[in-house]
N, C-alpha and C positions, 0 to 999 in steps of 0.2 A: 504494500500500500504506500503512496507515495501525494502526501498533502502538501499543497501552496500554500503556504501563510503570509497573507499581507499584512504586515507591519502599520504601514501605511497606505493609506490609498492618493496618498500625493505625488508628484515627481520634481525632480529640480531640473528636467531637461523635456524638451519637447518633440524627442526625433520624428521625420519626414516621415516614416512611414510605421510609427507606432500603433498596436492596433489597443492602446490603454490597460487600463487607467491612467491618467494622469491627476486625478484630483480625488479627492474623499480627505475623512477623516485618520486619525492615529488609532489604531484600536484601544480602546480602553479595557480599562482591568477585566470586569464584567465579561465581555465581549471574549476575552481570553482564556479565563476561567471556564467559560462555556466551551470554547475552543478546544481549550486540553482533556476536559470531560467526554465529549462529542470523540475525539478524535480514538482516546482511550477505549471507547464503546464498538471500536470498528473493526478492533485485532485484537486477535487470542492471545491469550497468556503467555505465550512463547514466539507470536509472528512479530517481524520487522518491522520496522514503518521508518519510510525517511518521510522527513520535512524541510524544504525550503523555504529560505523567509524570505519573499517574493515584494512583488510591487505591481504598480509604483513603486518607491523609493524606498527600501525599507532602513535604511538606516535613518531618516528622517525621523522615525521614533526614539531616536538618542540611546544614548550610552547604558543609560539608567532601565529603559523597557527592554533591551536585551539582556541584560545582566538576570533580569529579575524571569524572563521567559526561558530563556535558556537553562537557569539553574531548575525550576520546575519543570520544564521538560524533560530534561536528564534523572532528576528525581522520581519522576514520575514513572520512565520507559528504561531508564539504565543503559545498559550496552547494546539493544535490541534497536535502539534509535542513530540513526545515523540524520546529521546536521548540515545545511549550507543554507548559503544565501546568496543569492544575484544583485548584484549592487552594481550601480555607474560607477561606484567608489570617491566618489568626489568628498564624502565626509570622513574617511575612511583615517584612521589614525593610529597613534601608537595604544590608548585604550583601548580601539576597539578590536585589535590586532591580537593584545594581550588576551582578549577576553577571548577569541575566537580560536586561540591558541589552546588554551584553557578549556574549552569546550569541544575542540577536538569537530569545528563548524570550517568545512572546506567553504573554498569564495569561489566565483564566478563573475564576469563581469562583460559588459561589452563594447567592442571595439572594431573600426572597421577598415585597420589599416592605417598608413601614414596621415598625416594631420592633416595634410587638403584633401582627400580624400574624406577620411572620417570627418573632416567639421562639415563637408558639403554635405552632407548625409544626415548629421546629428546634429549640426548647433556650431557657431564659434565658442571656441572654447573649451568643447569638449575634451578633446584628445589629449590636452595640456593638462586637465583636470583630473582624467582618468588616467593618465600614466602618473600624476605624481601620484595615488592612488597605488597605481602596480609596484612603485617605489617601496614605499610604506610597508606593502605587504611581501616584496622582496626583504627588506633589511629583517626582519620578523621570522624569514622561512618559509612563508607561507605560499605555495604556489596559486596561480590564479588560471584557471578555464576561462577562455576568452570565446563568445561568440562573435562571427564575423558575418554581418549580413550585409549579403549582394545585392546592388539595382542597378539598372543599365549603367549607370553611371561606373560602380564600380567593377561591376562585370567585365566592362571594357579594359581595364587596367589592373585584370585580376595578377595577373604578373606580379606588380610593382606590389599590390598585396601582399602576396604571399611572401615575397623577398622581402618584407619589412617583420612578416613575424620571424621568420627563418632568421635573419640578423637579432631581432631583438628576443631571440630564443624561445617563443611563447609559442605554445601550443592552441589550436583553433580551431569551432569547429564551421561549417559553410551553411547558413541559410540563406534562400532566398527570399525577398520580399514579396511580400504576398499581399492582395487586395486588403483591405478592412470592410469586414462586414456592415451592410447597412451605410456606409459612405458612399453618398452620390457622386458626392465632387469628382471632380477626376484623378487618377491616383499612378503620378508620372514614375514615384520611386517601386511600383510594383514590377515586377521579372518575370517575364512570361515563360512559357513551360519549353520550348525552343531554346530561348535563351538560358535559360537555367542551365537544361543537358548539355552543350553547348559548352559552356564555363566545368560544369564537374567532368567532363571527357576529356579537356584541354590541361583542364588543372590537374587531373588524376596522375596521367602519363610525368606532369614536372613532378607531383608527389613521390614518385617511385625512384624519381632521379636522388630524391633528396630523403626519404625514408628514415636512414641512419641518423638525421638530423634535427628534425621534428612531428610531428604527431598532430594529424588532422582526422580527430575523430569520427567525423560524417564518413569520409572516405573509408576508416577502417570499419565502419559499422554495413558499408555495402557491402566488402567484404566476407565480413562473417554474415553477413544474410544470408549468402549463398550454400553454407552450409546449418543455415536454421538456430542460426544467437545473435539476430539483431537486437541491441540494446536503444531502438530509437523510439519513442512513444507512437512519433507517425505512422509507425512499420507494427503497430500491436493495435487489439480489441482491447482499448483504453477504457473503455466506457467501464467503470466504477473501481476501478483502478489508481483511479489519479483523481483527485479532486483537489478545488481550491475554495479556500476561504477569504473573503472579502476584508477589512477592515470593518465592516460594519457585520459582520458573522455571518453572512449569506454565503450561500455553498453554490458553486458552479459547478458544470463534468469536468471544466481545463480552465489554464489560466487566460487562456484568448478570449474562454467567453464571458470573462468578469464584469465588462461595461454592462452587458447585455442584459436586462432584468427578466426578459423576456426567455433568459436561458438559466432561470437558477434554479436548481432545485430544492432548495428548503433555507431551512437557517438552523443554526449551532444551538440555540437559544431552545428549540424544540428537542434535540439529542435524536433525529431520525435516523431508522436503522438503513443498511441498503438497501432492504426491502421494500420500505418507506421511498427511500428516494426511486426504487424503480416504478413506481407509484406515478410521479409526477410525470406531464407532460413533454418535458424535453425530452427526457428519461428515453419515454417511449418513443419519442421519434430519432433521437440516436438509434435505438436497439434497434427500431424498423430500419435504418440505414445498412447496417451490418448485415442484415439481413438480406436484404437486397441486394449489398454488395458479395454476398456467398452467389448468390443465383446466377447476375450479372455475369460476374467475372471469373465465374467458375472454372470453367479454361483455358483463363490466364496463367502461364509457362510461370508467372511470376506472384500467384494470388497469395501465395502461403507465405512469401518474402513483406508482402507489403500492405498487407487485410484491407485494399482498398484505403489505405492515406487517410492524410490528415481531415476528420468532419466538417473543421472547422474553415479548410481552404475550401473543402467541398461547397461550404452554403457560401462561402465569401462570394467566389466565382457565379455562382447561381446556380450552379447544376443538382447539390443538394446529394447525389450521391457518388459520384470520383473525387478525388484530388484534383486540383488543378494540375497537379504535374502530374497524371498519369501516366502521360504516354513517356514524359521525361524521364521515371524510372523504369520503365520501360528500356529503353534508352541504354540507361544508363548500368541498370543488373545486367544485360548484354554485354556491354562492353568491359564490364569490370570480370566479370566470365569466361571472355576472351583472353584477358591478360592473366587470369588463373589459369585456363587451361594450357595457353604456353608455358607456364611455370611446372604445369605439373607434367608435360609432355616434353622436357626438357631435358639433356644427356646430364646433367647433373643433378637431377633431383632422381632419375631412373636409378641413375649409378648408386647414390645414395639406398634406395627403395632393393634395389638389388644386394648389395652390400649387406644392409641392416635389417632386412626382413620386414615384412608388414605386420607394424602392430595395430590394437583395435580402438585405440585413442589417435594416432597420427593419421590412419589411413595410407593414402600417397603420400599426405604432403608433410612434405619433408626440407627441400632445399630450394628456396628464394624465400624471399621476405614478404611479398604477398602471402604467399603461402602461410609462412609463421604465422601471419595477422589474422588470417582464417583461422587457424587452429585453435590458436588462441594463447599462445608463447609469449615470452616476451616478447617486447616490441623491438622493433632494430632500433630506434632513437633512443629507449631505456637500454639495451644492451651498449653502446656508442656510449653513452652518457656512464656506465659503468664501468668501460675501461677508462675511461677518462679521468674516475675519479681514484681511480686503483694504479694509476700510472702506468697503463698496458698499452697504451697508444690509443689511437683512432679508429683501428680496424678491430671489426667484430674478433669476438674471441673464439678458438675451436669450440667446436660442437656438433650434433645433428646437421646443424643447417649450415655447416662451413663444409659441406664436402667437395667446394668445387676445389680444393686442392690435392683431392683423390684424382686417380686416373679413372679416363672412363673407356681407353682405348681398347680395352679386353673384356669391357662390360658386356655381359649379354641378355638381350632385355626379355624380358618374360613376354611367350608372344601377343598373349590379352592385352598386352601393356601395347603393343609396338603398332597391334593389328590397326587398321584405319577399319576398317569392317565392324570390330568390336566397339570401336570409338561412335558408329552412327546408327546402333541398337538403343541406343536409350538417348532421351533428350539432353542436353547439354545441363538442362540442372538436376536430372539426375543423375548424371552420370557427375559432378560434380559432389554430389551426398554421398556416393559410393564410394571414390576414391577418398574421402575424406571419413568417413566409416561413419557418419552420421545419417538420422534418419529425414523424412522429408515432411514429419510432423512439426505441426505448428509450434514457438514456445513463444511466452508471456514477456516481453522483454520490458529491458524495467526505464521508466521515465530519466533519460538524461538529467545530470547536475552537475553542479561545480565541480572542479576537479579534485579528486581523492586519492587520498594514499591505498596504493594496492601491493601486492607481492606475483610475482610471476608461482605458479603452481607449482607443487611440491615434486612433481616427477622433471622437471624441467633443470639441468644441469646448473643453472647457476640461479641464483636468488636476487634479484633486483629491488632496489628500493626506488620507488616512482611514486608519479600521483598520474591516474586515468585523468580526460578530460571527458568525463559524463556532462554534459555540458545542456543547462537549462532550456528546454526547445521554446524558445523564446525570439522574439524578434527584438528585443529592446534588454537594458537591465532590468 
């Protein structure tokens, strides 16, 4: 279970294509208490729950209502609770660093690139505000998940993007700007679904070049889709899975539909169960959407990857039951498919596979770095960043996935493996589930957040210290 808690329902920034809040109240105590009761009542005595403390603006509630929310949250849930917050970071300081320190509250924040870029998107001032922000939270420790959202404007010069985090060492993840629901005006910073695939096809291919170097979440999350562990909300049947809380204790399905009163489903102040909320209106016309989207798209190569998208672009756009980028992912699991399945049809991932036998965790994949990121290894930017701090140079260190310094000249490849015959029996995703020993059922994947500290898995030769960037699907902080 994974709840929005707005702090506040104000903002101190006005970005071009925010789809809100930007104004309400601070939650009050009241308002809270109800909050931590309510939320209490949702998960069993032993399930997880994260929380992000969302926005608007949530630091706007000052120093003093996080201290006092966060100590009763942790009191309340223990180690069972995992913490962050999406912040512009513009108030962001050495108290509230300590405290988030202290609470063990990863950050998240966003950004859109070098400073003419970002402030033409976001605001004058922004990018100046928000990096002495990632300052503050650099000298502390604290790593920061950066969202990076596209519109033609930066699309075009996705390049000079990406070379600005890759220099300034930050990790990011890629959305697109999308309509705002129920805005008539016209809406120049939105990125159409053309343009979208377009930017991740272009960008993917520089991403591989640079891999070792930095970590572009969205990208590694197409990835793993292919073998069925996307962690993207978009890519999951969200519906009562993720909910948010308003500053004034009204419950919405997501954080996009918070403006919208027309999309809430109860309030905090009553303690309704899911049950209760599957009850309400919205409720029901989500669920009828998912529903329809089984029917729909049932023969889509890619339904199980992507449960029909985001609901919430869906109505923006007006269609009510696709994503707007459809066909974009579309697009886009194709192409990210193609560059796995040369990795795994390659003389050194074979020679590897030949070598070391197939087991029932790796599958094929074994040697390139797409590959690792499907499996679910460390990452090659966390492995890089490992020798780096252990004084072993720059290049990956031996392993599984270093066998291109094996010979592969006496390699002899198993013929299932070599046959192109065997290769056009089954459709390219599944045959991608196969060689990666996974199956082609659906899983729950869990709502992006700020970035957290994780550990590379226990069977996996060396142990890395990192932080994922789970990164808030958000188009704003």
């Amino acid at each position: 279970m994974h709840i929005m808690l707005h702090p506040s329902g104000s903002c101190t920034t006005r970005c071009g294509y925010c789809f809100g809040p930007n104004t309400g109240p601070i939650m009050d105590d009241a308002t809270f208490s109800a909050a931590l009761d309510w939320m209490e009542s949702l998960v069993q005595p032993m399930q997880s729950l994260e929380v992000t403390l969302h926005g608007g603006e949530p630091l706007l509630a000052g120093i003093t209502w996080h201290r006092h929310a966060l100590a009763r949250m942790r009191a309340r849930f223990g180690p069972r609770l995992r913490l962050a917050v999406q912040s512009n970071l513009w108030l962001l300081d050495d108290a509230f660093c300590d405290l988030f320190t202290e609470f063990d509250v990863t950050v998240g924040t966003s950004l859109d690139g070098p400073e003419s870029i970002n402030n033409a998107q976001r605001g004058t001032g922004y990018y100046a505000k928000t990096m002495r922000g990632i300052e503050a939270a650099r000298r502390h420790d604290i790593d920061i998940g950066i969202i990076c959202t596209f519109t033609p404007l930066s699309a075009a010069r996705w390049r000079d993007v990406f070379d600005f985090f890759l220099r300034e060492r930050l990790s990011f993840s890629v959305h697109g700007a999308i309509p705002t629901m129920g805005l008539c005006a016209p809406q120049p910073f939105a990125l159409t679904a053309d343009a979208y695939a377009k930017l991740v096809v272009e960008m993917f291919d520089y991403y591989l070049q640079h891999i070792r170097h930095i970590r572009v979440s969205t990208f590694d999350q197409f990835a793993r889709g292919l073998t069925g562990s996307c962690a993207v909300c978009t890519f999951g049947p969200c519906l009562g899975h993720y909910l948010s809380i308003s500053s004034d204790g009204s419950i919405y399905p997501c954080n996009r539909f918070v403006p919208h009163r027309a999309w809430q489903l109860g309030t905090v102040s009553d303690r309704p169960s899911v049950q209760d909320l599957s009850h309400s209106l919205s409720w029901q016309r989500l669920q009828d959407r998912e529903k329809q989207i089984e029917q729909d798209c049932g023969d889509c190569a890619y339904i199980t990857r992507c449960n029909g998208g985001c609901a919430y672009h869906a109505l923006a756009v007006g269609t009510g039951l696709r994503d707007g980028y459809c066909q974009a992912y579309q697009r886009i699991f194709a192409y990210v498919m193609d560059k796995a399945l040369a990795q795994i049809f390659s003389q050194e991932n074979l020679a590897a596979v030949v070598n070391e036998g197939v087991s029932d965790r790796r599958g094929l994949l074994r040697n390139g770095e797409l590959l690792q990121v499907m499996r679910g290894g460390p990452h090659p930017s966390s492995i890089t960043a490992a020798a780096q701090e252990f004084d072993l140079g720059t290049g990956p260190p031996q392993g599984d996935h270093e066998t291109r310094t094996r010979s592969v000249a006496t390699v002899r490849m198993a013929p299932a493996a070599k046959s192109p015959a065997w290769r056009a029996k089954a459709s390219p995703m599944s045959a991608i589930r196969a060689l990666a020993g996974t199956s082609g059922s659906r899983t729950m994947p869990q709502c992006a957040s700020p970035a957290r500290k994780t550990s590379a898995p226990k069977s996996e030769s060396m142990v890395i210290k990192t932080r994922s960037s789970r990164l808030a699907h958000s188009n704003r902080a």
